[in-house]
C-alpha positions as CSV (number, residue, x, y, z in Angstrom):
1,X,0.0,0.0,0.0
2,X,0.9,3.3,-1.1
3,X,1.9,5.9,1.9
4,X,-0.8,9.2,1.4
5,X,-2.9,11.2,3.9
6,X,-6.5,12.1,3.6
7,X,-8.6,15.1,5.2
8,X,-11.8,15.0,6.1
9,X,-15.0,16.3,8.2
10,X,-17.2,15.1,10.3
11,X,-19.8,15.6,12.5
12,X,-21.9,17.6,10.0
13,X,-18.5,19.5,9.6
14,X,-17.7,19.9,13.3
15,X,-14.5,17.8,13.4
16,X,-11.9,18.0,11.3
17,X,-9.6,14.7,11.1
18,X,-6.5,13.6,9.0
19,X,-5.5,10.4,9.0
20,X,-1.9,8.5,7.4
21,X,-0.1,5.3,5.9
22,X,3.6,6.2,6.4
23,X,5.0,2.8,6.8
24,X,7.3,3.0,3.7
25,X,7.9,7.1,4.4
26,X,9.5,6.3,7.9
27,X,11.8,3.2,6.6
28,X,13.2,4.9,4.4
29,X,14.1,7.5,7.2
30,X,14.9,4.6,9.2
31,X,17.5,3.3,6.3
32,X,19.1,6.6,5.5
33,X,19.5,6.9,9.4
34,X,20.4,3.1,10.5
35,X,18.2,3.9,13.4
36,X,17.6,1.4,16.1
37,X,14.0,0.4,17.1
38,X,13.2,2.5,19.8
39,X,14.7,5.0,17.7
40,X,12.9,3.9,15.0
41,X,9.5,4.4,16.7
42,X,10.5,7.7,17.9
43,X,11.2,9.6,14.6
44,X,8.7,7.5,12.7
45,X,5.9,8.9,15.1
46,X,7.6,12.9,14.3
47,X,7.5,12.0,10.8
48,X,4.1,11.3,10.5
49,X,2.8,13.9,12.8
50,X,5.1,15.9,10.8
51,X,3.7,15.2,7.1
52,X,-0.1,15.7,8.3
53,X,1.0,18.9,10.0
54,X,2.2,19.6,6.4
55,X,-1.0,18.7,4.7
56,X,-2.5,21.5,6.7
57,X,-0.2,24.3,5.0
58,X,-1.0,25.9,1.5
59,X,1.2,26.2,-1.3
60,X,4.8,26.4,-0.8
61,X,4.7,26.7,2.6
62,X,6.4,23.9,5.3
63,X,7.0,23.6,8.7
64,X,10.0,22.6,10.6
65,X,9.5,20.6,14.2
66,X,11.9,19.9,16.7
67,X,11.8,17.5,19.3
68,X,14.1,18.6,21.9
69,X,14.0,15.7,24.8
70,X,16.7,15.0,28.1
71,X,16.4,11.3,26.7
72,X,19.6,9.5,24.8
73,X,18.5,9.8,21.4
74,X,18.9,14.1,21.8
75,X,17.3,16.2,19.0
76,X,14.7,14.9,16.4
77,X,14.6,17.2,13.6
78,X,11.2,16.7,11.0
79,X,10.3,18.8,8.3
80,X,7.5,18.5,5.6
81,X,5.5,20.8,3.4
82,X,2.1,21.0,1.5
83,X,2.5,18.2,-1.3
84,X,3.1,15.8,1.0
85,X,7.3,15.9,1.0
86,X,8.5,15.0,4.6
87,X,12.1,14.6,5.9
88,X,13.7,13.7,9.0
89,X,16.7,12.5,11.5
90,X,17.5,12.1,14.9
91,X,21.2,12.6,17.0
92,X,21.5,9.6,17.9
93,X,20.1,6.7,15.8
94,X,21.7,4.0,17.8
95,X,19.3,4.0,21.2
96,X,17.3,0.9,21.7
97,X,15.8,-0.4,25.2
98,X,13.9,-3.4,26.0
99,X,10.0,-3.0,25.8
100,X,8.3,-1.5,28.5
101,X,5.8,-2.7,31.4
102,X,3.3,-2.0,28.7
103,X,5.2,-4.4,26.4
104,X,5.7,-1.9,23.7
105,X,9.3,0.4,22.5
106,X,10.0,2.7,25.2
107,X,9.5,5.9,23.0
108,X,9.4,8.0,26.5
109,X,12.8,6.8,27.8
110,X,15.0,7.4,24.7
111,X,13.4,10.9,24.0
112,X,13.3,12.3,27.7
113,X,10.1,13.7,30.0
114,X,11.5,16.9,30.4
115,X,12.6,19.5,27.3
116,X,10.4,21.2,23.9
117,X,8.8,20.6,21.3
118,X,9.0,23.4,18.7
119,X,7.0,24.3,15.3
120,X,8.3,26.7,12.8
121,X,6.3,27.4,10.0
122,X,7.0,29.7,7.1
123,X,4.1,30.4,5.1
124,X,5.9,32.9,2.6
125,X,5.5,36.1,5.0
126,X,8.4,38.2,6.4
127,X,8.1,36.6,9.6
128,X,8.1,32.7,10.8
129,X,5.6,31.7,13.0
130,X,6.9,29.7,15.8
131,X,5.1,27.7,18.8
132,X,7.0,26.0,21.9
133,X,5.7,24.1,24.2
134,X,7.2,21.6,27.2
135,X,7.3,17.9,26.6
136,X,4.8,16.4,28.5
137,X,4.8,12.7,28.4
138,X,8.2,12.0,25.4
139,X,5.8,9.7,23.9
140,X,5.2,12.2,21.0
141,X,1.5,11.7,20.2
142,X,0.6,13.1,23.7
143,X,3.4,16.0,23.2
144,X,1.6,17.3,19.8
145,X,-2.1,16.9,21.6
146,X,-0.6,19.1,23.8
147,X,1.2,21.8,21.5
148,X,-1.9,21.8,19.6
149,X,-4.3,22.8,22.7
150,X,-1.8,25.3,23.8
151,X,0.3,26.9,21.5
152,X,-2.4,26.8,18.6
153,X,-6.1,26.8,21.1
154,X,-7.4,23.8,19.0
155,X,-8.6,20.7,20.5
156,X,-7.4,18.2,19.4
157,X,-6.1,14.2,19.7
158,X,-3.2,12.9,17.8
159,X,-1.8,9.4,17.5
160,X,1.0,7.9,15.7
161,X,2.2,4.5,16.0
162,X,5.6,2.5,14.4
163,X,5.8,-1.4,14.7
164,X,9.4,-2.8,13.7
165,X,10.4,-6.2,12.8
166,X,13.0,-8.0,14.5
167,X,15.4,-7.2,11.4
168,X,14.7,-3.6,12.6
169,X,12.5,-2.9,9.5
170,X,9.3,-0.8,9.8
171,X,6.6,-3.2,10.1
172,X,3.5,-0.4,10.1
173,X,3.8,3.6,10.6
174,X,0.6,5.8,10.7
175,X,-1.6,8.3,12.9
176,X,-4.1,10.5,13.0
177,X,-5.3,14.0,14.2
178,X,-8.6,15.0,15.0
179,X,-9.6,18.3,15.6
180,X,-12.6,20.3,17.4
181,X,-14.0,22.7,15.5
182,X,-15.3,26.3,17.0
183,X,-18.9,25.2,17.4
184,X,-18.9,21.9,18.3
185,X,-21.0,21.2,21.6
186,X,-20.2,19.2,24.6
187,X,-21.8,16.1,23.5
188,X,-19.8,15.7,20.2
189,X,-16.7,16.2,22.1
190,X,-17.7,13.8,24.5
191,X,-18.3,11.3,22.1
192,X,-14.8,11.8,20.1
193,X,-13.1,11.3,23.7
194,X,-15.0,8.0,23.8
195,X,-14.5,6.6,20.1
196,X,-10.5,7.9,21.0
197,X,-10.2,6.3,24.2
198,X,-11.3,3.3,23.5
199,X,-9.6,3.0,19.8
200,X,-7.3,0.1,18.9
201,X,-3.6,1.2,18.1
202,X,-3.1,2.7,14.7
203,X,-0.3,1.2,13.9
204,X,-1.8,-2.8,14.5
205,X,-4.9,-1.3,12.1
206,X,-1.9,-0.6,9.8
207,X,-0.3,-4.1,10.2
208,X,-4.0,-5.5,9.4
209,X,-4.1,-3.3,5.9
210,X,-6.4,-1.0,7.2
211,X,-6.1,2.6,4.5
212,X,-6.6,5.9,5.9
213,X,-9.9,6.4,4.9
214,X,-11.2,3.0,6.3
215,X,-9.2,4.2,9.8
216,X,-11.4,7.4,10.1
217,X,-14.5,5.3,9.0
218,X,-13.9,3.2,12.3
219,X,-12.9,5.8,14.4
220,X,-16.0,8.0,13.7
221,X,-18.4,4.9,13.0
222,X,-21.9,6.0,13.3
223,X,-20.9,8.9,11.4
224,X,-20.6,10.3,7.7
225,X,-17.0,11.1,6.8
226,X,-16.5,13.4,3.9
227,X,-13.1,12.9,2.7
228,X,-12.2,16.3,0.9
229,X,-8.7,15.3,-0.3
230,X,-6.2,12.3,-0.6
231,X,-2.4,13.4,-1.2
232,X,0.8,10.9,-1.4
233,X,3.5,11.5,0.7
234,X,6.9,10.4,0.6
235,X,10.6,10.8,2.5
236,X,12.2,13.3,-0.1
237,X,14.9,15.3,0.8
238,X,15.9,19.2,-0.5
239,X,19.4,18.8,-0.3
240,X,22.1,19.5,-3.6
241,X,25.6,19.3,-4.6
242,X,24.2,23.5,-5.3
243,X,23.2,23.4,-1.8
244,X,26.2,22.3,0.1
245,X,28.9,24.9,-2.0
246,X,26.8,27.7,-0.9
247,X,27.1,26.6,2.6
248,X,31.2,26.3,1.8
249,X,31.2,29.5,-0.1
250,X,29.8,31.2,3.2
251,X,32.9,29.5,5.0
252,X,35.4,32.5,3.3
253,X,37.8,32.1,0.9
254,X,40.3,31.1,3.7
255,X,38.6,28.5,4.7
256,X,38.3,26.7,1.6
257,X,42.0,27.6,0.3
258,X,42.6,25.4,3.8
259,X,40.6,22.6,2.2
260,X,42.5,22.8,-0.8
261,X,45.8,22.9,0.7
262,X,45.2,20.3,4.0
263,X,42.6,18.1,1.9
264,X,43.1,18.2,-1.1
265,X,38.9,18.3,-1.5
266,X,36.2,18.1,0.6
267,X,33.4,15.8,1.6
268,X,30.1,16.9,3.0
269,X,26.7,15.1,4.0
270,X,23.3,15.8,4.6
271,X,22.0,15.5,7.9
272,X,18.4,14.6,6.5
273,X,19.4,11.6,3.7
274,X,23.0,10.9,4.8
275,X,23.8,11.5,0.9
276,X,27.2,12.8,0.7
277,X,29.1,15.3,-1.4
278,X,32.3,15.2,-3.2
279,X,34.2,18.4,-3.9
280,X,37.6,18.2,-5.5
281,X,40.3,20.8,-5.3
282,X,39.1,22.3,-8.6
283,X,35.8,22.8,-7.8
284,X,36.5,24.1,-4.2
285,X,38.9,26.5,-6.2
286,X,36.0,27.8,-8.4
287,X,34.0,28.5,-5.0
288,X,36.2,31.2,-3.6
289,X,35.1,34.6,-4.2
């Protein structure tokens, strides 16, 4: 199955809800970033939250989140935009724990209780709009749910869920965000707290084949969904060769007559996709300014 998002309404329009398949999306991160399983679970569930958070922007606009934990694994770094292109890494890949009393990865422990989360979006003005909030649980869904009540006054629930296989594959990656819209009364809130509560994990619906759009149908049964739009999504990366000698060139031209003279080239990676650069003395020369 194909990864892609959907967004929908419900409740006669008074809930808003996007729901994901990222399963291929966050191996890919996971095999650009040799991550371990706990790990794993960890960036897949930012990557997901990530790439609907981008399905809510317009345009060229994009958002950058930062996951900023006292936990091993240190900073998780996601970004995605509007047409469905997501990207993402973490510190420290290799963190893995044994499961938890709840017998699942032990998201919490490797990215920390106490630290941020951060959203930055640009939306093509002069300014970036930025939220923070504290970490409140390090299990991420619960983290977003929070940032979204607080730092953007919409109700809402968020969940995100990674199985991996024992070869440290991703087994099954999705989630989902449901949002209150201004309007809704008490009792359709209290039946989405109900349906949420006492919904099976998203990523074992995953596992089972379940798409997006049959996920919201069982999370809201009872009620019509509209799905308004379906969009792929995928791990893609911005980085260049074009890229990476702009970042050189803003070294100085001392700087890179060093790299000529001391290494005879130079070598540079991306964060993101782990692709890396060659630069030979030639080109390095054709760089200074």
């Amino acid at each position: 199955m194909k990864d892609h998002i959907i967004k929908a309404t419900t409740f006669n329009g008074k809930v808003r809800a996007y729901a994901i398949t990222s399963t291929n999306t966050v191996e890919e991160a996971r095999r650009r970033q040799d991550t371990w399983a706990t790990t794993s679970a960890a960036l897949g569930r930012t990557i997901t939250i990530t790439a609907m958070m981008g399905a809510m922007l317009k345009g060229e606009d994009s958002n950058t989140i930062k996951v900023l934990g006292n936990g091993p694994i240190g900073a998780i770094i996601a970004e995605a935009n509007a047409k469905g292109h997501v990207r993402g890494y973490v510190t420290n890949p290799h963190v893995d724990f044994e499961l938890n009393e709840n017998g699942k990865l032990d998201v919490a422990r490797a990215v920390g209780t106490e630290g941020s989360l951060s959203v930055i979006k640009d939306l093509g003005l002069k300014d970036y709009f930025t939220g923070e909030v504290p970490i409140v649980s390090g299990e991420i869904s619960e983290d977003f749910t929070y940032y979204f009540a607080t730092s953007e006054q919409v109700p809402s629930a968020v969940g995100a869920g990674v199985l991996v296989n024992p070869d440290h594959t991703i087994l099954a990656a999705g989630g989902f965000i449901v949002q209150v819209m201004p309007g809704a009364d008490e009792e359709v809130i209290t039946r989405l707290e109900e349906q949420i509560q006492s919904f099976p994990s998203i990523s074992s619906l995953i596992r089972e084949g379940k798409n997006p759009e049959q996920i919201l149908q069982q999370l809201f049964a009872g009620e019509e969904v509209k799905v308004h739009e379906a969009m792929p999504i995928e791990f893609r990366c911005k980085c260049s060769k074009e890229r990476l000698a702009n970042a050189i060139i803003g070294l100085g031209n001392e700087e890179i007559q060093s790299m000529i003279d001391e290494d005879h080239g130079a070598e540079a990676s991306c964060h993101f996709c782990n692709e890396i650069y060659h630069f030979t003395e030639q080109e390095l020369g054709e760089l200074k300014r």
